[in-house]
FIRO-52537 format. One record per residue (C-alpha): residue in three letters; chain; x, y, z. Coordinates in steps of 0.001 Angstrom, whole numbers, m for minus. Example, Ala and Ser with C-alpha at 12.3 -4.5 7.8 and 13.67 -1.06 7.14 Angstrom:
<nodes>
+--------+--------+---------+---------+---------+
: residu : chaine :    east :   north :      up :
+--------+--------+---------+---------+---------+
:    ALA :      A :   12300 :   m4500 :    7800 :
:    SER :      A :   13670 :   m1060 :    7140 :
+--------+--------+---------+---------+---------+
</nodes>
This chain:
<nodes>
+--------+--------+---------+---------+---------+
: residu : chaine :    east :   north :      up :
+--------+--------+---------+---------+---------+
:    UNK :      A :  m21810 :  m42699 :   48826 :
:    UNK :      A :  m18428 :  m41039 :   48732 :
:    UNK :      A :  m15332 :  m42905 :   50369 :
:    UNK :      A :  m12539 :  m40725 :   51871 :
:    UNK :      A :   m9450 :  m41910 :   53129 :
:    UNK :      A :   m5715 :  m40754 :   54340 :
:    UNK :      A :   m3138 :  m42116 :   52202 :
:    UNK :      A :     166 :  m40548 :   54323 :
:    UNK :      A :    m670 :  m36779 :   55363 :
:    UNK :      A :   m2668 :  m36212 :   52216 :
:    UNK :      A :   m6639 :  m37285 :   51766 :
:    UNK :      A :   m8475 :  m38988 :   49122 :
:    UNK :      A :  m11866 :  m38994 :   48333 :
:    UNK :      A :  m13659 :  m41058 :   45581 :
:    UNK :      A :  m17426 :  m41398 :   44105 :
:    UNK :      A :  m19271 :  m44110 :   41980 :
:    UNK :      A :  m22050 :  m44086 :   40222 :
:    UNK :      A :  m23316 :  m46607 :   37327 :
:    UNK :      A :  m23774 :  m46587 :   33507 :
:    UNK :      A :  m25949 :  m48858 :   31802 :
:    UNK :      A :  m25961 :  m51284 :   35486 :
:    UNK :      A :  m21993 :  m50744 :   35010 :
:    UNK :      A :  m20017 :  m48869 :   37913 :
:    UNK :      A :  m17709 :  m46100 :   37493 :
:    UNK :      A :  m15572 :  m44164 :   39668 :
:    UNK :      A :  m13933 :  m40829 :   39897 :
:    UNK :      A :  m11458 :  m39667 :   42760 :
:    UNK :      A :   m8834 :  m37431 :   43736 :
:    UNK :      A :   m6165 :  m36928 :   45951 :
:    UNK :      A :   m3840 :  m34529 :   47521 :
:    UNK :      A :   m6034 :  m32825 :   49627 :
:    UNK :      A :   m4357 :  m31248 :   52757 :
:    UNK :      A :   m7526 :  m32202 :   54824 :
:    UNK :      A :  m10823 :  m34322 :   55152 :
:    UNK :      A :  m13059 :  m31608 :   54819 :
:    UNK :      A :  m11557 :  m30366 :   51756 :
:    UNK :      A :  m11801 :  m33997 :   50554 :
:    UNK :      A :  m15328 :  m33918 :   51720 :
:    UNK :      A :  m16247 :  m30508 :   49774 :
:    UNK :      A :  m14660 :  m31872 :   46228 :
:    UNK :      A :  m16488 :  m35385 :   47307 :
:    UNK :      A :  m20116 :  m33124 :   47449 :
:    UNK :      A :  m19433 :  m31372 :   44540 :
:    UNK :      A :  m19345 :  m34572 :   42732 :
:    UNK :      A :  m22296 :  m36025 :   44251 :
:    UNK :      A :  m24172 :  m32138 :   42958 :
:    UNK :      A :  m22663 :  m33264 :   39338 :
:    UNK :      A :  m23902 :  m37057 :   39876 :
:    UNK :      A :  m27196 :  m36149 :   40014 :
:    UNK :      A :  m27116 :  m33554 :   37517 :
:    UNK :      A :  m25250 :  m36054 :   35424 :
:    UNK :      A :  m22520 :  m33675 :   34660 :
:    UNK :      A :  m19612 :  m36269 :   35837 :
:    UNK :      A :  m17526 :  m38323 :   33667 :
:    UNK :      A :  m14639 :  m40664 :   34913 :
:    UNK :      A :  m12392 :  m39634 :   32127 :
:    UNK :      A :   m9654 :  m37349 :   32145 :
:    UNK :      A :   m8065 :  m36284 :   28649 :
:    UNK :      A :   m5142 :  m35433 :   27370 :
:    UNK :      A :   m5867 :  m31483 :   26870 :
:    UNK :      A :   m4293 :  m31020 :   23370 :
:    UNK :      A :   m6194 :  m34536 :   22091 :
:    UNK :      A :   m9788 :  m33274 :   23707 :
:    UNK :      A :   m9721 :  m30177 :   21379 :
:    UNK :      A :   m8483 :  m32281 :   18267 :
:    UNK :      A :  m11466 :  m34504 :   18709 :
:    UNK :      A :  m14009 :  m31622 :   20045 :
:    UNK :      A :  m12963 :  m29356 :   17007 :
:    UNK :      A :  m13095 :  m32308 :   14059 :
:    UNK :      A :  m16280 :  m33176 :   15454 :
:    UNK :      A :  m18059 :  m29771 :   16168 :
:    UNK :      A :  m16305 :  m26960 :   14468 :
:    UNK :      A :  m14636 :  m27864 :   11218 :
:    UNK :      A :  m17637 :  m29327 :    9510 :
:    UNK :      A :  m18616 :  m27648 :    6093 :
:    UNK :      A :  m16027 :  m24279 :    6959 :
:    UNK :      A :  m13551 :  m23281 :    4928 :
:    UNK :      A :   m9916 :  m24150 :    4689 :
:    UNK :      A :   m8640 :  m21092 :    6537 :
:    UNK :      A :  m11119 :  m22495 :    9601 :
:    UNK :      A :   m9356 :  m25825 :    9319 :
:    UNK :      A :   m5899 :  m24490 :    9532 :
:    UNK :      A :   m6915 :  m21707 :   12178 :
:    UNK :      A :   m7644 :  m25002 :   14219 :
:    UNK :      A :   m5131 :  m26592 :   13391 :
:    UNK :      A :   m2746 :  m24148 :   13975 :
:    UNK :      A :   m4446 :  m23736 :   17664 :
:    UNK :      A :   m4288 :  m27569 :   18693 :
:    UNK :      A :    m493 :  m27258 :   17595 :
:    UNK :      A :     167 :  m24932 :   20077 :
:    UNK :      A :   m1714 :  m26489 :   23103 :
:    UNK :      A :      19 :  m29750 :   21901 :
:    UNK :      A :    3416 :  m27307 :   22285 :
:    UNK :      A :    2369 :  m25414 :   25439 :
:    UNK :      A :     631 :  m28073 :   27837 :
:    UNK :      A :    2363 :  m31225 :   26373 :
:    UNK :      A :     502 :  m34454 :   27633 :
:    UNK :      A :    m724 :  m32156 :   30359 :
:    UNK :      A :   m4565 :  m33559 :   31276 :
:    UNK :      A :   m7110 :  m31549 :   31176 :
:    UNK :      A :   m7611 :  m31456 :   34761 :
:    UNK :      A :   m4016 :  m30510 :   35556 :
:    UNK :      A :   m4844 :  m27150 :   34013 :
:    UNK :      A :   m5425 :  m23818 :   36825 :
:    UNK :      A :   m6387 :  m20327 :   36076 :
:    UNK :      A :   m2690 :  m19340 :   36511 :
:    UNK :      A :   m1346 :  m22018 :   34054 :
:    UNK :      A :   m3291 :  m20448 :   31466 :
:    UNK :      A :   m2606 :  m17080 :   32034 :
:    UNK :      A :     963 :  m17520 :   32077 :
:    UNK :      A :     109 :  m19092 :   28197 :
:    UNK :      A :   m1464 :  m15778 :   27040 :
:    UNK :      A :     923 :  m13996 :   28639 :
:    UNK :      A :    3375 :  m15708 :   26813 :
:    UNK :      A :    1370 :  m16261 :   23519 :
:    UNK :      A :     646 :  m12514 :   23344 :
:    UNK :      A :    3735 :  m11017 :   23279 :
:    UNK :      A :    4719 :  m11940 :   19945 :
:    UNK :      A :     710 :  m12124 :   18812 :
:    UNK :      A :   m1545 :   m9384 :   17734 :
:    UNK :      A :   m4841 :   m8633 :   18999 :
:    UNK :      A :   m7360 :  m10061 :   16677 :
:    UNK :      A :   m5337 :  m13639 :   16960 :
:    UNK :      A :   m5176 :  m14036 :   20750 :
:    UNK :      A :   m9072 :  m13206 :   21171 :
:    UNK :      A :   m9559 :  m15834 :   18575 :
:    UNK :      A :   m7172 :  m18210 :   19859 :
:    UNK :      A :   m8713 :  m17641 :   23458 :
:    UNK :      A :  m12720 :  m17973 :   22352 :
:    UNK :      A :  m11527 :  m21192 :   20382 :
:    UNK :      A :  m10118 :  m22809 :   23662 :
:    UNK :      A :  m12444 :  m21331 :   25598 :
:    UNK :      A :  m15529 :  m22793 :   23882 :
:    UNK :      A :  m13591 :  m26342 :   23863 :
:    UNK :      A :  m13618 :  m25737 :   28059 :
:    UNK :      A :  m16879 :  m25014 :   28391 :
:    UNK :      A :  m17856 :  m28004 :   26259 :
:    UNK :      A :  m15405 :  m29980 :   28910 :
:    UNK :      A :  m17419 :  m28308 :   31734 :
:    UNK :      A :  m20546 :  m29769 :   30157 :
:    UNK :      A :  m19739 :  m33184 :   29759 :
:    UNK :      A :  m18644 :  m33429 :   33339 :
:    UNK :      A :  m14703 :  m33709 :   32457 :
:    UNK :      A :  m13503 :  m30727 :   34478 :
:    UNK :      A :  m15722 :  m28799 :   36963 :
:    UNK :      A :  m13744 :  m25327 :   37062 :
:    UNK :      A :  m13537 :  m23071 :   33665 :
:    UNK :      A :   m9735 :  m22071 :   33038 :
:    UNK :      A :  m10588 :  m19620 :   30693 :
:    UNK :      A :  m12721 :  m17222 :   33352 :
:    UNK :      A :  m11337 :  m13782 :   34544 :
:    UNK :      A :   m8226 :  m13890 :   31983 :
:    UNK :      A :   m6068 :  m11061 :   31287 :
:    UNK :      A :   m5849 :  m11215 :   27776 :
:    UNK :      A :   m2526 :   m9504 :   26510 :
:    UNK :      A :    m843 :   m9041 :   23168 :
:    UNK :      A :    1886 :   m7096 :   21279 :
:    UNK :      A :     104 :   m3883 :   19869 :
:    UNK :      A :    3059 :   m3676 :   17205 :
:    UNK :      A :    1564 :   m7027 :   16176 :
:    UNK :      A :   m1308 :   m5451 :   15539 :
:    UNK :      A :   m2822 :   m5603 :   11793 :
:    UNK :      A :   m3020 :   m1696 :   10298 :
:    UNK :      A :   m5246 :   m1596 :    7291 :
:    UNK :      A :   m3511 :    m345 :    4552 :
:    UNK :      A :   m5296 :    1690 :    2079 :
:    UNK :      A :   m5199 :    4735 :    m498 :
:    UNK :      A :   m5807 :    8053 :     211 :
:    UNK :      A :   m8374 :   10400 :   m1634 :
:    UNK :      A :   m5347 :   11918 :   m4030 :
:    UNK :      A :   m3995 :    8210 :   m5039 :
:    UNK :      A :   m7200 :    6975 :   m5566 :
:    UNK :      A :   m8045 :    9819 :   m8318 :
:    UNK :      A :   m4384 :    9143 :   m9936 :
:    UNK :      A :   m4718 :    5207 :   m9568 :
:    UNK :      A :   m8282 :    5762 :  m11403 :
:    UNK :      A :   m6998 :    7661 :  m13940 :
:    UNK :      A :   m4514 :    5189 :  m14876 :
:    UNK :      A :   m6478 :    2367 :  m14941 :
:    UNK :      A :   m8972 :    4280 :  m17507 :
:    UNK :      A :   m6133 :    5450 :  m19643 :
:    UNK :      A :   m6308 :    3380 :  m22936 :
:    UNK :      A :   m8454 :    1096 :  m21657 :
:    UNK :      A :   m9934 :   m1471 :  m23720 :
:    UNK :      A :  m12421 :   m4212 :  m23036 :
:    UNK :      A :   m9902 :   m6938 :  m23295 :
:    UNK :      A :   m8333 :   m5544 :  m20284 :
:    UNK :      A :  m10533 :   m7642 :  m17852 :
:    UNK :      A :   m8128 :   m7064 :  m14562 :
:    UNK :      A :   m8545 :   m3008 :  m14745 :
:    UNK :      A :  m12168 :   m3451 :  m14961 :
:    UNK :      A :  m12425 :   m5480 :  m12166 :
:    UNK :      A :   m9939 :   m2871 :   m9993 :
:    UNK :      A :  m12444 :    m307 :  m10947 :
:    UNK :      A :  m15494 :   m2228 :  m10173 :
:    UNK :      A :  m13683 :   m2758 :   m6453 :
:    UNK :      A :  m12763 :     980 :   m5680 :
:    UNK :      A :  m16553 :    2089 :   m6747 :
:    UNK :      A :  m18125 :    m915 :   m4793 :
:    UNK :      A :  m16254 :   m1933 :   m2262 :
:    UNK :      A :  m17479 :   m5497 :   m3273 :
:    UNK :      A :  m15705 :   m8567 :   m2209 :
:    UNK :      A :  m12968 :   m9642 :   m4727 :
:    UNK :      A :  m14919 :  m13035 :   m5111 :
:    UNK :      A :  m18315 :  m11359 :   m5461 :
:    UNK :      A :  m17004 :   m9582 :   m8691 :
:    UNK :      A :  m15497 :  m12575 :  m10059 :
:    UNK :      A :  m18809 :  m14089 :  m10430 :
:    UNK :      A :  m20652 :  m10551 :  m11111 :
:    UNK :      A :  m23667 :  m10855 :  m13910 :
:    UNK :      A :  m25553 :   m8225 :  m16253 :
:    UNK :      A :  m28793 :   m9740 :  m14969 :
:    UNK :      A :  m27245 :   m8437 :  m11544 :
:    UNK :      A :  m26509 :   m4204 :  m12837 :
:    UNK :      A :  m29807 :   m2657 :  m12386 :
:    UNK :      A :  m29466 :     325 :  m14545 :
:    UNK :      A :  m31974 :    1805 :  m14063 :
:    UNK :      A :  m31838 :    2262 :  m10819 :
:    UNK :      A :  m28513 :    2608 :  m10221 :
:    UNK :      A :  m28156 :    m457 :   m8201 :
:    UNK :      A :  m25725 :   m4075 :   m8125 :
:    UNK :      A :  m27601 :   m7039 :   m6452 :
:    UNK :      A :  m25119 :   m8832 :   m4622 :
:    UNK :      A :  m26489 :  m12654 :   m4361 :
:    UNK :      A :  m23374 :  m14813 :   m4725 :
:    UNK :      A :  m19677 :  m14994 :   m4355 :
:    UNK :      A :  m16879 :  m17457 :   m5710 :
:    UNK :      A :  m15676 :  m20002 :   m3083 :
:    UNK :      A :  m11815 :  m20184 :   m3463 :
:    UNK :      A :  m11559 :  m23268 :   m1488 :
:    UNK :      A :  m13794 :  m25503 :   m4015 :
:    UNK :      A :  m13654 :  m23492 :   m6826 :
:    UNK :      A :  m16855 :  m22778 :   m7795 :
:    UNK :      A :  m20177 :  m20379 :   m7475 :
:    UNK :      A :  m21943 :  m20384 :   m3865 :
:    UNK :      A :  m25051 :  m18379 :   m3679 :
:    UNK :      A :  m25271 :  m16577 :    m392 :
:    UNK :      A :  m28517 :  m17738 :     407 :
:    UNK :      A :  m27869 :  m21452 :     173 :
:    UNK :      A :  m26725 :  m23643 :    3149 :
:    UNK :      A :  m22994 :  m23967 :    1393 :
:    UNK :      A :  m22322 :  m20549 :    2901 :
:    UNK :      A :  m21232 :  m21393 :    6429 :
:    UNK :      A :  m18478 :  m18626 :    7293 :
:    UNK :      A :  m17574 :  m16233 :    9491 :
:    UNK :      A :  m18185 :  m13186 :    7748 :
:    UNK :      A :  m19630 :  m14373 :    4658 :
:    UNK :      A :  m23115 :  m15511 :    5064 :
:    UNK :      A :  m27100 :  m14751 :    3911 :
:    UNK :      A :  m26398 :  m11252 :    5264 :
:    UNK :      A :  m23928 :  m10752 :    2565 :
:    UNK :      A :  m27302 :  m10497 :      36 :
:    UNK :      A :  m27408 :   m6743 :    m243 :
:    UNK :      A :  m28118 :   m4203 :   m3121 :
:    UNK :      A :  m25667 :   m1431 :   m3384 :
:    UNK :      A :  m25694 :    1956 :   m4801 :
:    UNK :      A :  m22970 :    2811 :   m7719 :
:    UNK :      A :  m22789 :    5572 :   m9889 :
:    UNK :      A :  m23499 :    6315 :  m13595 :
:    UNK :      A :  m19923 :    6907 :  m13591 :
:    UNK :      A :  m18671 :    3157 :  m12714 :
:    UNK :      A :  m21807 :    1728 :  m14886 :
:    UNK :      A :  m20773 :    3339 :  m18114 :
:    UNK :      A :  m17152 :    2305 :  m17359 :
:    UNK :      A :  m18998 :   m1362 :  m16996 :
:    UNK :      A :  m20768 :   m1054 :  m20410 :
:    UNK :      A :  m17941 :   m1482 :  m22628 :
:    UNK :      A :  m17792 :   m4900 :  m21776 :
:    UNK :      A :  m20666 :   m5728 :  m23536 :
:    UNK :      A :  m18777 :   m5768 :  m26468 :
:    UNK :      A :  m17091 :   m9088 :  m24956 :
:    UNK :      A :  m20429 :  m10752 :  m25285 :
:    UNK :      A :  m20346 :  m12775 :  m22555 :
:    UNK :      A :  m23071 :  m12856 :  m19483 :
:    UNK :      A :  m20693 :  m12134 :  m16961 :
:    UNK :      A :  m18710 :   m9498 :  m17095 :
:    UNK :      A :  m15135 :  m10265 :  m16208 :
:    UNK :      A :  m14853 :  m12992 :  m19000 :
:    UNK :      A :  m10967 :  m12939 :  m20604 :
:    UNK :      A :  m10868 :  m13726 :  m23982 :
:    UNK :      A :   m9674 :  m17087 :  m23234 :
:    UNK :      A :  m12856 :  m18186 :  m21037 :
:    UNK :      A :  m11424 :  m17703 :  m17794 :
:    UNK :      A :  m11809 :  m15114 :  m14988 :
:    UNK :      A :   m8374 :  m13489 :  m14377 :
:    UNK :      A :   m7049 :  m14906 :  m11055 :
:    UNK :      A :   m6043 :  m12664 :   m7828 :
:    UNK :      A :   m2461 :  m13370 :   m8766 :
:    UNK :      A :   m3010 :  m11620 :  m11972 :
:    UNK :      A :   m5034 :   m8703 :  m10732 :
:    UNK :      A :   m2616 :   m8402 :   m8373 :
:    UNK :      A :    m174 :   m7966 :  m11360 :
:    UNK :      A :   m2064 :   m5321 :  m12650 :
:    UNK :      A :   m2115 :   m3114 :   m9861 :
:    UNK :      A :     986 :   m3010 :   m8807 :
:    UNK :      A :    2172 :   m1868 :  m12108 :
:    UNK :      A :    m248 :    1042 :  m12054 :
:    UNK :      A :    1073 :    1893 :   m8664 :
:    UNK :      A :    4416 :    1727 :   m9571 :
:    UNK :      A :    3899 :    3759 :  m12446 :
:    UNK :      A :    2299 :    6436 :  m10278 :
:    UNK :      A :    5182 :    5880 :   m7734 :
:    UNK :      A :    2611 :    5053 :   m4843 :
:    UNK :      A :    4834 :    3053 :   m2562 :
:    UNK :      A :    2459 :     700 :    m849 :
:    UNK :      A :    4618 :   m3044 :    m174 :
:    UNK :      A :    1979 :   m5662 :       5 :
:    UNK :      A :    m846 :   m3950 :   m1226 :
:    UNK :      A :   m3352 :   m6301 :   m3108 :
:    UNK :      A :   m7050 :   m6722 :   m4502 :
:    UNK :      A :   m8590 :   m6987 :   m1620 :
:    UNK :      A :   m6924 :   m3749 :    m179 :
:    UNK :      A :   m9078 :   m1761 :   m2394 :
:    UNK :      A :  m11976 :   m2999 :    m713 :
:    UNK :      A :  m10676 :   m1316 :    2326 :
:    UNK :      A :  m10019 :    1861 :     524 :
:    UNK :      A :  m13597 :    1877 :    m563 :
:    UNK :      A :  m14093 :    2054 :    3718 :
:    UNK :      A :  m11748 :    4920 :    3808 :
:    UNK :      A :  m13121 :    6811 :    1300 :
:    UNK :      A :  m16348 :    6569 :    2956 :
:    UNK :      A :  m16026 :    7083 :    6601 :
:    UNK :      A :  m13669 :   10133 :    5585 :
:    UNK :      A :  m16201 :   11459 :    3965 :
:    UNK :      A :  m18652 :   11244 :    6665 :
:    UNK :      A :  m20861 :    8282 :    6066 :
:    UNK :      A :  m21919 :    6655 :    8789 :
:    UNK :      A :  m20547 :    2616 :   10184 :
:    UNK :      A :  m23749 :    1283 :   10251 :
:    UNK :      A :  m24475 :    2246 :    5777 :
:    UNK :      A :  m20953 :    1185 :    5374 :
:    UNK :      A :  m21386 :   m1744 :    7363 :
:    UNK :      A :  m24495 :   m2713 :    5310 :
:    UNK :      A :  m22870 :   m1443 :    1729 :
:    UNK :      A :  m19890 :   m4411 :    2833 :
:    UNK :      A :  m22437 :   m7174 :    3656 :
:    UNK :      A :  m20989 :   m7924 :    7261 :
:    UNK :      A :  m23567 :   m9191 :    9490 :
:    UNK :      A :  m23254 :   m6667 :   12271 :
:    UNK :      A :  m22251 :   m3418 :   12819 :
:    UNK :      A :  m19039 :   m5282 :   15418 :
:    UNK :      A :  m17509 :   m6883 :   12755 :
:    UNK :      A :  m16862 :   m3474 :   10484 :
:    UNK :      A :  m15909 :   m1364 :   13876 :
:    UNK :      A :  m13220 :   m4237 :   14624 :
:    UNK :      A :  m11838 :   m4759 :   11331 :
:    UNK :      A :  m11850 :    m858 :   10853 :
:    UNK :      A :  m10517 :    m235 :   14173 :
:    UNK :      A :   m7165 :    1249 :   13055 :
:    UNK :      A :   m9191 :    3465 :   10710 :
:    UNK :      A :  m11494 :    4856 :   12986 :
:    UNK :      A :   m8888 :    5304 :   15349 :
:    UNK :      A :   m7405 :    7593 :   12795 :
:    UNK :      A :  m10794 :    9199 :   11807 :
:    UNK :      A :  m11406 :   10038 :   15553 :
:    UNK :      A :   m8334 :   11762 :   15621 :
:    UNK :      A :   m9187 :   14054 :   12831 :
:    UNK :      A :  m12401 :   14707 :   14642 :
:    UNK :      A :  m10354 :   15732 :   17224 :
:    UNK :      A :   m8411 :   18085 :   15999 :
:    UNK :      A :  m11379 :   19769 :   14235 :
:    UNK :      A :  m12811 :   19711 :   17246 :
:    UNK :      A :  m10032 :   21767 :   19097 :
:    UNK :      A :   m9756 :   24046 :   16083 :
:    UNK :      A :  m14157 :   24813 :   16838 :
:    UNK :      A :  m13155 :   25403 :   20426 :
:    UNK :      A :  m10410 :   27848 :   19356 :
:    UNK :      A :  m12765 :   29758 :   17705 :
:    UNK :      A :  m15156 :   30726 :   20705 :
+--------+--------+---------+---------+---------+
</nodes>
């Protein structure tokens, strides 16, 4: 039975109910009348019963330090860990020693609005769905009955926002051309830039690349495994190690390439080892020193391109592609993403700049008539 009282002008209302034969109690004040007492008093008799009520009342920033240790961080990689890391920091900065209770609809808002200015896109939905998810968890355990995180405006700085950099068509032929000049299979990190433009493979998926995965026949590369940068070592995409975000048993794919790329690849059988990107020393050249590699050939060209790295290639594989009219879903597939959302959002920028080609060709049909 709920208890309501007057303490000065404001109301009070408190509930029990027992654990294991012991009582607890919940209550809150403030209320500017009874029956507004009464209605939160109800509500907590609905939870009671549904046994979605819970006397405590965290700390915000600690409850998603505990709920993400326990449930989220498990098995991921290091760049999960710090991304919630990074995310209890700043509700730790934002709502210091605020309870979890003490946080409204227009609290939070005023945090993304706040947040986003100086955040792109991508980072404030991912920042949101984190806390979000922590909420609802709260909402389940009978902490807090009202979800913060409904109906929010989410905002952000579009100059914030990440634009995929990448070659065009003309740069790719020159930046081929380079690499294949006076090539020799000792040069491990050109072969690997090649294998990246053709492919569009991960840059840890050719590290670990095998003959027994070139069908030549066929034309084909069967994509089963990748190298984990966080452990250092082989995962095979279909074993219970992979547990990421975009990198997972969707990942196994076979792949098209061309007899161009594969007779490229053949000269490294002359290294004699069973996978192919082998330096003479034993080791697989690191990113650092592809990295090296590439940006001498692009300086040599005089392609001015400040950051551009390994993995960028892999996005000028996209380009190539959807500028040449294959469709998101092949391309989606030919990357190993798991759906179709996860290419369109990463791409965005580029099919933002694709549509506006279409446009204009479009205008220049019309024209025509």
């Amino acid at each position: 039975m709920a208890r309501i009282r007057k303490r000065g002008k404001k109301w009070t209302a408190e509930v029990s109910w027992y654990i294991n034969n012991e009582r607890q109690y919940k209550s809150k004040g403030g209320f500017e009348t009874k029956r507004d007492a009464q209605k939160w008093a109800n509500e907590m008799e609905v939870a009671k019963d549904d046994e979605q009520i819970s006397n405590k009342d965290p700390i915000f920033a600690e409850y998603f330090k505990i709920w993400y240790e326990t449930f989220k961080i498990i098995g991921k990689s290091n760049n999960t860990k710090r991304r919630y890391a990074r995310i209890y920091d700043l509700i730790k900065l934002n709502f210091p020693d605020v309870k979890i209770s003490k946080i409204n609809r227009i609290k939070y808002q005023k945090f993304i609005n706040d947040y986003g200015s100086t955040h792109a896109k991508d980072t404030v939905k991912k920042t949101h769905g984190s806390i979000r998810s922590c909420v609802k968890d709260a909402i389940s355990e009978g902490i807090i009955r009202k979800n913060f995180t409904d109906r929010i405006n989410l905002v952000w700085n579009e100059e914030r926002n990440r634009k995929i950099d990448y070659l065009n068509f003309s740069q790719v032929q020159l930046l081929v051309n380079s690499l294949l000049n006076g090539i020799k299979p000792s040069y491990i990190s050109r072969y690997m830039l090649l294998t990246i433009i053709y492919t569009g493979m991960r840059p840890g998926e050719i590290r670990v690349l095998t003959w027994h995965d070139i069908d030549f026949k066929n034309q084909q590369i069967h994509i089963t495994k990748s190298w984990d940068y966080d452990n250092n070592k082989i995962v095979n995409y279909d074993s219970d190690e992979i547990n990421k975000e975009t990198k997972n048993r969707s990942s196994t794919r076979v792949i098209a390439v061309d007899h161009k790329l594969l007779d490229i690849l053949l000269q490294l059988k002359e290294n004699g080892t069973e996978r192919l990107f082998i330096s003479n020393d034993g080791t697989i050249p690191t990113s650092t020193a592809v990295n090296k590699v590439l940006r001498k050939h692009l300086k040599k060209l005089s392609i001015e391109k400040e950051g551009f790295h390994f993995h960028s290639l892999r996005h000028t594989h996209v380009a190539m592609l959807l500028f040449k009219g294959v469709d998101l879903y092949s391309i989606s597939k030919r990357l190993g993403h798991s759906n179709m959302s996860i290419t369109a959002s990463t791409y965005a920028y580029m099919l933002d700049e694709l549509k506006q080609k279409s446009d204009k060709q479009i205008i220049n049909i019309l024209d025509e008539i």
